[in-house]
C-alpha positions in Angstrom: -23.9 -24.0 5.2 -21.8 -26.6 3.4 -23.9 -25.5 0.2 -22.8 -22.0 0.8 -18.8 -22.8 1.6 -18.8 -25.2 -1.3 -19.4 -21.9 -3.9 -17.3 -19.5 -1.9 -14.3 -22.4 -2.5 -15.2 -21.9 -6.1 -15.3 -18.3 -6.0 -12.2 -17.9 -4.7 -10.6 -20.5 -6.9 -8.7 -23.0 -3.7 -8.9 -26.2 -5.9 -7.0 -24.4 -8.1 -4.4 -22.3 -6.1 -3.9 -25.8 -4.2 -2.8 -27.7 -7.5 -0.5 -24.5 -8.2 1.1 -24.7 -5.0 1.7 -28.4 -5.4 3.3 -27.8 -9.0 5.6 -24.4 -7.7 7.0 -26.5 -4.3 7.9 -29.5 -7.1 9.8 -26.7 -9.4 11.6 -26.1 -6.1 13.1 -29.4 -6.2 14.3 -29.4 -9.8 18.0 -29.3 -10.2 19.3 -26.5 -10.7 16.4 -24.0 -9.4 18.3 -22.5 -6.8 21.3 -21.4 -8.7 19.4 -18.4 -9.9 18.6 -16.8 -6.8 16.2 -14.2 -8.0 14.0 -16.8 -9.6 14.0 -18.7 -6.8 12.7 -16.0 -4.5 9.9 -14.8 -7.2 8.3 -18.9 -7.3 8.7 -18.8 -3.5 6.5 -15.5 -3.5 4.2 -16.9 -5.8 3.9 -20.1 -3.8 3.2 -17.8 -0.4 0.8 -16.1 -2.2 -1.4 -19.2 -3.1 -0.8 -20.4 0.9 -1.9 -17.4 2.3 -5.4 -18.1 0.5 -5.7 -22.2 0.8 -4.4 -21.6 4.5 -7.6 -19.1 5.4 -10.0 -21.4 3.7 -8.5 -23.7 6.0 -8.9 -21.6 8.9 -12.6 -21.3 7.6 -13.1 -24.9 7.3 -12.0 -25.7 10.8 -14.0 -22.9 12.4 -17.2 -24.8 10.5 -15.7 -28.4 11.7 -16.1 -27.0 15.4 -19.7 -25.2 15.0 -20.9 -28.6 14.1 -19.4 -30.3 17.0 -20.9 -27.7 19.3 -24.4 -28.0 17.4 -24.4 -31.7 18.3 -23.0 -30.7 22.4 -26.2 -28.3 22.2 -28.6 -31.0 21.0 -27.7 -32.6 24.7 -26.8 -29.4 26.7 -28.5 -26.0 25.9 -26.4 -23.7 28.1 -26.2 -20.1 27.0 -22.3 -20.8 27.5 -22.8 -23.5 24.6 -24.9 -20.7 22.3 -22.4 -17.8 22.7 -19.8 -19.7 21.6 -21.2 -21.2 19.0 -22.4 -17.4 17.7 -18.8 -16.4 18.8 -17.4 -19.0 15.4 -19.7 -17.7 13.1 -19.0 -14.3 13.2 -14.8 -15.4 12.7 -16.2 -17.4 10.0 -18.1 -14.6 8.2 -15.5 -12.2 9.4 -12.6 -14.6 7.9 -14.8 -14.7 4.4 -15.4 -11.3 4.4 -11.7 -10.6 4.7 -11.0 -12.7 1.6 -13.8 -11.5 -0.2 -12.0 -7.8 0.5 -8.8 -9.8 -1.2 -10.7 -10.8 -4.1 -11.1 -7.3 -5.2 -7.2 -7.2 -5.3 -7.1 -8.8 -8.8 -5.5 -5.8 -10.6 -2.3 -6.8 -12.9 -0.1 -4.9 -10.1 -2.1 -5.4 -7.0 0.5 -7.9 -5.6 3.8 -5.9 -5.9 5.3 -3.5 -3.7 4.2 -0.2 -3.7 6.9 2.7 -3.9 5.1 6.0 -1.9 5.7 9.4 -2.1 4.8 12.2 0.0 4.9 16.0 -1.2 3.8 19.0 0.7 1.6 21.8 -1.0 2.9 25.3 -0.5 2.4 27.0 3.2 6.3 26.3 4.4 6.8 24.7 7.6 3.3 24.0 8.3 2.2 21.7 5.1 6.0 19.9 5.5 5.0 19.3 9.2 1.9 17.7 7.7 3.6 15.2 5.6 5.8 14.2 8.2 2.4 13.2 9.9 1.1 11.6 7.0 5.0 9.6 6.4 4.5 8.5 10.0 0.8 7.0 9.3 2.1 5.2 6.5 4.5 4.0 8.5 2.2 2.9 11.1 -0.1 1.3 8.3 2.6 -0.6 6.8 3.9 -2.1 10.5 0.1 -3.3 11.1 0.1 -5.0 7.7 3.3 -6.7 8.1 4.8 -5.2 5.3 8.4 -4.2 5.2 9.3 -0.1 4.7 12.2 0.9 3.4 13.4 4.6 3.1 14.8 5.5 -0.4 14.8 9.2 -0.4 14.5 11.6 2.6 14.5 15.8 2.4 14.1 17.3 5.7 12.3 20.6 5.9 14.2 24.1 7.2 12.2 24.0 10.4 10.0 21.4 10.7 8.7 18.1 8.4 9.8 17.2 5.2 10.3 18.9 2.0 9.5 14.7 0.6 10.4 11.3 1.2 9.6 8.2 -1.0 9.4 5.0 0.6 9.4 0.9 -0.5 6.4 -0.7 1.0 7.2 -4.5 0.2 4.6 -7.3 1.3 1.9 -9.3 -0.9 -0.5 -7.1 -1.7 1.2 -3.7 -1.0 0.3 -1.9 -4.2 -3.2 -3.3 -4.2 -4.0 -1.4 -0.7 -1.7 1.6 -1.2 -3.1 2.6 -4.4 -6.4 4.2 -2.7 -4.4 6.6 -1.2 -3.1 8.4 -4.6 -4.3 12.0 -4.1 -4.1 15.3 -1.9 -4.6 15.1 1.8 -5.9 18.3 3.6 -5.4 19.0 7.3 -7.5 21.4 9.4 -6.0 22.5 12.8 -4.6 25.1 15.1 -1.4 25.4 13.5 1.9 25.0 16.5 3.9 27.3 14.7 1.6 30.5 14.8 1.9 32.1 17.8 -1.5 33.7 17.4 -3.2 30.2 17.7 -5.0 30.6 14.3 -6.8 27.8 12.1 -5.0 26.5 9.1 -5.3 24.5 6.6 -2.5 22.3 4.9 -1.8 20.2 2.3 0.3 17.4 0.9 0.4 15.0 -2.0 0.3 11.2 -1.8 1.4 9.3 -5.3 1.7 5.5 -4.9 3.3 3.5 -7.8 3.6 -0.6 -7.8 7.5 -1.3 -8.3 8.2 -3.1 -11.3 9.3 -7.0 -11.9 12.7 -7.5 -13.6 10.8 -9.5 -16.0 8.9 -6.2 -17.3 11.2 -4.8 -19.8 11.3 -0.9 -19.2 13.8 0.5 -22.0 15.5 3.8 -20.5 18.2 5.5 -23.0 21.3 6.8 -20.9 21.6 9.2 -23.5 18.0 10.6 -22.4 19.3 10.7 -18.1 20.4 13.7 -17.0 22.5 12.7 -13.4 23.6 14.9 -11.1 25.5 14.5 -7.5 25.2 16.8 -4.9 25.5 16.7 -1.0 22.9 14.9 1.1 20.9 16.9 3.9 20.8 13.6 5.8 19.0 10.6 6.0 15.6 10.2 7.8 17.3 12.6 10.8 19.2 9.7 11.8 22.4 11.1 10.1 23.8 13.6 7.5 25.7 11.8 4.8 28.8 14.1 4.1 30.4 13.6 1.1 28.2 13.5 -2.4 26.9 10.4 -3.0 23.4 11.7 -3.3 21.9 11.3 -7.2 19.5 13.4 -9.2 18.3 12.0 -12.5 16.3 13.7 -15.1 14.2 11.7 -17.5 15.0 14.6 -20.4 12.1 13.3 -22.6 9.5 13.1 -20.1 10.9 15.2 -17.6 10.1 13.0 -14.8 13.0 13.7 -11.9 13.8 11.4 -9.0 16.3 11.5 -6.4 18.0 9.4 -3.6 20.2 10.4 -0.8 19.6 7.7 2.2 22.3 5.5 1.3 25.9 6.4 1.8 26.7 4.6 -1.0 26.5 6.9 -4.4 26.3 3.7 -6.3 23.3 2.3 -4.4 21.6 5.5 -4.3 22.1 5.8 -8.1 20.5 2.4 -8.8 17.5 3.0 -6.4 16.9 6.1 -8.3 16.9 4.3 -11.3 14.0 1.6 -9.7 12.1 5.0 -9.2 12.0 5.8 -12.3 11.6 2.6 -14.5 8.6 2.1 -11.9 7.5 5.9 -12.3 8.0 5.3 -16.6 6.1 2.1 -16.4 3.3 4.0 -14.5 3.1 6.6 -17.1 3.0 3.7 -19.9 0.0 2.5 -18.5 -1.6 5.9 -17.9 -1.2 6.2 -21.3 -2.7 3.1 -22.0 -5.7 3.6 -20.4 -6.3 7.1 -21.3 -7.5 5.5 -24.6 -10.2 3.8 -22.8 -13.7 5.5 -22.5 -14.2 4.2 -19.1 -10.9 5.4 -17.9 -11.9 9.2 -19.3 -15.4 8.7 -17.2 -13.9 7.9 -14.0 -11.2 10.4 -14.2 -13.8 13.0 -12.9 -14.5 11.2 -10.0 -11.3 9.9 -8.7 -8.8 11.8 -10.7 -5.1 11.6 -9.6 -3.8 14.1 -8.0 -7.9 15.5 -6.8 -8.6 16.4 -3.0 -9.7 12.2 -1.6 -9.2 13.0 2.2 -9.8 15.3 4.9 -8.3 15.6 8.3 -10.2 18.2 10.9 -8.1 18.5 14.3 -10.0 21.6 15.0 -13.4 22.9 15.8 -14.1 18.9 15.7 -12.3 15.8 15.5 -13.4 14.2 12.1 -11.6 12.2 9.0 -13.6 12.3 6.2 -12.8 10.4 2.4 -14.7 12.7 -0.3 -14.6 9.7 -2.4 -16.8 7.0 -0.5 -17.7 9.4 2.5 -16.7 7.2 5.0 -15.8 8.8 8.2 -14.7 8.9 11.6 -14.1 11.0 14.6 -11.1 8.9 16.1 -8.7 11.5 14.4 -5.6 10.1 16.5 -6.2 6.2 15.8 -6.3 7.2 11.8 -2.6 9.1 12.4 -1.4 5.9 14.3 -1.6 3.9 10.6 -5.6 2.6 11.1 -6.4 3.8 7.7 -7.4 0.0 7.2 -11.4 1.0 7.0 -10.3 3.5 4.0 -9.2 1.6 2.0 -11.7 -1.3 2.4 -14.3 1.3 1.5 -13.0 2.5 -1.2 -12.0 -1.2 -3.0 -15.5 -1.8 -2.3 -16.7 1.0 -4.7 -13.7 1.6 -7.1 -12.6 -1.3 -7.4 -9.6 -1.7 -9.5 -10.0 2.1 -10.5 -7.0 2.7 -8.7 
């Protein structure tokens, strides 16, 4: 067992991430390191990021530390009490290894970032904009049972029912790196509440994740290439309708990539989280691009294409959730819309990868 634990500690690099944490917390101490505020906050990230791994392999160690002690207890005493309990630590253990092994897989450039989601019915009206109200409210769910923070940028009610979009910050170590396996089209099967006749339909909405992007990454946008426009918000996430015109509309003339925010009340903050959008949406495409050079890339893109069908949703004649990508499903339809979408994503890491 030590054997074992000795190569996983090499495999996921502590010596390492322990000698980096030690060298970060001393930069902390420098003069002068906290008069840049933003710099400050970026080592302090990196330094939680390395913690987050030493302090599970410590969590692992301790967990081995007291199997041995009750291995030696059951040498003297050979209650079943003694047994289960001693079973009961090595399943944490190999569920705590597994976990990190699952983190391991995170290693993509962006992986760590935020993520910056957005949610787009397909055509059908109220129905498919009910749907991505559903899904905004899963994501939601996810994001509170990951301890990330959410943040609503931009909000568009629908005429009835749902949304017409909403993009939204996800911000937490590792946000991008999970969010990513959800880039695609989501399809819902139910008996739709808005037809009277209590028919079947099928809906459908869009899902495009994008990591937000480090000051540090230089992202040249011309002003001369922005279109901006103002125009009257519709409200903000239903909790109120912002009256006067600070909402902003920019157009990306070259590529023309449009993003908008309304949430804030503020024209100037809405104007510079539209802006985040779309250096984040510019840097996105920039790597696209990159990649589309690649052989590989081309290969994969018929399997896990953006933008392809990944998930299914059946409320009705059976409750099932189904990925097309890893088939991994379940019947628990409602624990899924409550934000356990966990299983998902861990299948699909498993067998993609960094594909993402």
């Amino acid at each position: 067992m030590n054997n074992e634990l000795k190569s996983y500690e090499v495999i996921f690099d502590i010596d390492n991430r322990t000698e980096q944490i030690k060298r970060l917390e001393e930069k902390t101490g420098e003069d002068g390191f906290w008069n840049d505020q933003e710099k400050a906050q970026k080592v302090l990230k990196q330094i939680n990021r390395h913690k987050e791994w030493v302090d599970a392999w410590q969590s692992v160690n301790n967990l081995l530390e007291e199997a041995k002690i009750l291995i030696e207890m059951l040498a003297e005493d050979e209650s079943e009490a003694l047994k289960d309990e001693l079973v009961s630590h090595f399943k944490k253990m190999e569920k705590e290894i597994n976990a990190l092994e699952f983190k391991r897989m995170l290693s993509g450039r962006d992986d760590p970032k935020n993520a910056i989601l957005t949610i787009h019915p397909g055509a059908g009206g109220t129905e498919s904009q009910d749907w991505a109200s559903m899904l905004m409210r899963m994501y939601l769910r996810f994001a509170e049972r990951q301890g990330f923070e959410t943040e609503i940028m931009d909000y568009q009610p629908g005429e009835e029912a749902g949304i017409k979009s909403v993009t939204i910050e996800v911000k937490g170590n590792y946000a991008y790196g999970y969010l990513k396996a959800e880039n695609g089209v989501h399809r819902l099967v139910r008996i739709s509440p808005f037809d009277a006749n209590k028919r079947r339909h099928t809906s459908f909405a869009s899902v495009f994740v994008i990591p937000e992007i480090d000051e540090n990454i230089d992202v040249e946008i011309n002003p001369s290439d922005l279109r901006i426009d103002t125009y009257r918000a519709s409200g903000a996430g239903g909790q109120h309708v912002n009256k006067t015109d600070s909402a902003i509309r920019i157009t990306h003339l070259p590529t023309g990539i449009v993003v908008q925010c309304q949430n804030e009340r503020s024209q100037h903050k809405n104007k510079a989280n539209a802006l985040k959008i779309l250096a984040a949406r510019l840097y996105q495409l920039k790597l696209e691009e990159q990649l589309a050079k690649k052989k590989e890339y081309e290969e994969s893109k018929r399997d896990i294409a953006w933008g392809s069908q990944i998930r299914s949703y059946v409320f009705h004649p059976y409750n099932m959730v189904k990925d097309h990508r890893t088939n991994y499903e379940t019947s628990n339809v409602q624990q899924v819309m409550d934000g356990d979408i966990y299983p998902f994503i861990e299948k699909y890491l498993v067998q993609f990868g960094g594909q993402g």
